[in-house]
C-alpha positions, 0 to 999 in steps of 0.5 A: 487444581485450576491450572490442571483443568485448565492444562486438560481443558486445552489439552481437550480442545486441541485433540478435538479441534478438526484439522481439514487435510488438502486434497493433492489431487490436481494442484493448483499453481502457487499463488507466485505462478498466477492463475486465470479463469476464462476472464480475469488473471491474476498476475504477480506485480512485485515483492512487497512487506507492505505495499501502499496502493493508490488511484488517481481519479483526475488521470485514471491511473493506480500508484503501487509503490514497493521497491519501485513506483509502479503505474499500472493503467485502468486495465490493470497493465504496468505503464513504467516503473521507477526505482526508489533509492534513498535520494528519491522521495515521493510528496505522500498522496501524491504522483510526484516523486522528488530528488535534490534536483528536480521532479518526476511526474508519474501520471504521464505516459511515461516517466517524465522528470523536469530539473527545476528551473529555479532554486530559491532559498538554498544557501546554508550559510543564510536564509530569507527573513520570514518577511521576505520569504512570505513576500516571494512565496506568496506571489509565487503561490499564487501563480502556481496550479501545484504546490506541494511540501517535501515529507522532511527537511533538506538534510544539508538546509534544515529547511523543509522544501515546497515544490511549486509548478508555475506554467509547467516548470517547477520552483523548490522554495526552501521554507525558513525555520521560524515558519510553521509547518504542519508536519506529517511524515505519511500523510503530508506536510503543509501550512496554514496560511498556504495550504497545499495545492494537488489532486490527492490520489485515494487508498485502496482498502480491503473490505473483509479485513478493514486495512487500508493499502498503506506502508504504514501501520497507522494508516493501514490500520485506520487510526488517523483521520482520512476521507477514505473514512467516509467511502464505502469499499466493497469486494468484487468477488468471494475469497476462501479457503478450500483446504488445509493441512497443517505442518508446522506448529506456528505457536504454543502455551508458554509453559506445556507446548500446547499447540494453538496455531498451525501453519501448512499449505491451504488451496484458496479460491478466488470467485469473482463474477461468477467465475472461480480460479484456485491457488496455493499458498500457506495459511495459519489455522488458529487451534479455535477458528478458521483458517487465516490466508494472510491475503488482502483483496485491496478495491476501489470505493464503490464510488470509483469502482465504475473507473475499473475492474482492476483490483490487487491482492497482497500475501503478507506471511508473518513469517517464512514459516508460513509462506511458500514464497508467495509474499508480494503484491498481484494485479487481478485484471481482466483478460485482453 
C-alpha cells in the first residue's frame, strides 16, 4: 500500500508540476554565438570541462587555463595563448609554465620563455648528499626573488625539481629524495625549511553557487583550505532563466519511469548594471524546483573588483543531452 500511494503521490506530482514553454518569437542567438548589450559583450574564450580561472594582483592580468594558457588583460582581451602539451607543467598558483628545458613567464606581454642557465643536481646515476644539497641550495635560496616546486617528480630523476630565479635567469635544482617535501599535486608543492617564494594568483568564485573556478573538484568545491575562504565574492549582475521547454526526459524513478528531471532549450538572461542581454541554451528543470542553467558567473573578490569589470561565464552540461554545444568558457567584458 505504501509503495502505491507513494507511485500515485509522484505520478500526481509530476502531472501537476508546471512546465513554462519558450517563447520562439525573436530568438536570442546561442550562447556559442555571443551576445552584447549597449556596453558590455560576451565572447566565447574556448572549450573547457572545467576551466581554472585565475587573477594576478601584482601585474594586473587574469590566467584561464583550458586546453591552452590563456592571458586575458584587465579589459578582458586575450594578450597570447599557449598550448598546453604533456611536456608543459604550470607551478599551480603560478604564471609560470615549466618543461624540461626551461620556463615561460606568462605575466609578460607576451609568451617569454628562458632556458635555464644551470641544471644542478640532474645526473640519474647519483645525487647530492642531503648535506651538500642544502649547502648549494640554501646559498642559491637566498639570492633568489623566485622560488618555486615542480607539481611531480622528474620522471626519469625521481627528484622533485625547484625552480629558482636569480637576477632574471632561472636555476632548476633537482631535490634528493631523503628531503621532505610537502607535496600537493593542485595547490603546490614546498618544504619547510624553504618555503616557496612568488605572487600567488587568486581564484575567481561564482557567488550564487559557491564554486571556485578550479580544474579540480576538490578545490572547486571548497574543500581544502584556501585564503580564497576569507574573501568576499559578490556578482556584478542578475542571471536567470526566462523561458523553458522541455524535450527530453533527463532522469526517472528506477523502477515506474517516472520522469524527475527534463532538459530542452531555456532563454537566459543576463542584466548587469542595468542593461539586459539574452541567449539560449539548454537547461535541466527538476519535476520540483526551478530551472538549472549549469552556467557559473565566475568574479573578482569585492576587494579586487576595483581592478576590472571583467568577469567569465562557464556552461558546464552534464551531458550532451543537455547542451546545444555551448559548453566552454566567455569573457563578459565591456565594449571598447
Amino acid at each position: 500500500m505504501k509503495f502505491v500511494a507513494l507511485s500515485n503521490l509522484l505520478i500526481s506530482l509530476c502531472l501537476s508540476a508546471p512546465v513554462t514553454q519558450a517563447d520562439e518569437s525573436g530568438q536570442p542567438p546561442l550562447l556559442r554565438e555571443g551576445t552584447s548589450s549597449k556596453s558590455y559583450e560576451l565572447v566565447f574564450v574556448g572549450n573547457s570541462f572545467l576551466a581554472e580561472i585565475s587573477y594576478s594582483r601584482e601585474d594586473d592580468f587574469f590566467l584561464v587555463q583550458d586546453d591552452h594558457f590563456r592571458v586575458f588583460d584587465t579589459a578582458g582581451h586575450q594578450r597570447f595563448a599557449l598550448k598546453r602539451k604533456a611536456t608543459t607543467h604550470r607551478v599551480p598558483m603560478t604564471h609560470y609554465v615549466a618543461t624540461s628545458e626551461g620556463i615561460y613567464d606568462l605575466s609578460e606581454t607576451e609568451s617569454v620563455f628562458q632556458q635555464f642557465a644551470a641544471r644542478i643536481n640532474d645526473d640519474p646515476s647519483r645525487t647530492l648528499t642531503v648535506k651538500s644539497w642544502q649547502g648549494i641550495f640554501g646559498e642559491l635560496y637566498e639570492k633568489a626573488d623566485v622560488v618555486v616546486y615542480g607539481r611531480e617528480p622528474d620522471f626519469d630523476l625521481v627528484r622533485f625539481p625547484a625552480y629558482l630565479r636569480i637576477e632574471g635567469r632561472w636555476v632548476v635544482v633537482y631535490i634528493p629524495i631523503k628531503v621532505d617535501v610537502q607535496d600537493h599535486f593542485d595547490l603546490g608543492s614546498t618544504m619547510e625549511s624553504f618555503p616557496a617564494k612568488f605572487n600567488r594568483m587568486t581564484y575567481l568564485k561564482s557567488p550564487v553557487t559557491g564554486a571556485l573556478a578550479a580544474d579540480n573538484y576538490e578545490i572547486r568545491n571548497s574543500n581544502s583550505p584556501l585564503p580564497e575562504d576569507d574573501f568576499t565574492y559578490r556578482q556584478p549582475g542578475k542571471l536567470d532563466w526566462v523561458s523553458f521547454r522541455k524535450q527530453n526526459t533527463l532522469d526517472s524513478t528506477y523502477y515506474l519511469g517516472i520522469p524527475l528531471s527534463y532538459t530542452g532549450p531555456a532563454v537566459h538572461e543576463l542584466t548587469i548594471q542595468g542593461e539586459t542581454m539574452r541567449f539560449r541554451e539548454n537547461a535541466v528543470k527538476p519535476v520540483l524546483g526551478q530551472p538549472e542553467s549549469n552556467i557559473h558567473w565566475f568574479t573578482l573578490p569585492e576587494r579586487l573588483a576595483d581592478r576590472s569589470a571583467v568577469s567569465f561565464l562557464e556552461f558546464t552540461p552534464g551531458n550532451n543531452v543537455s547542451s546545444q554545444g555551448s559548453d566552454g568558457v566567455y569573457v563578459l567584458r565591456p565594449q571598447q
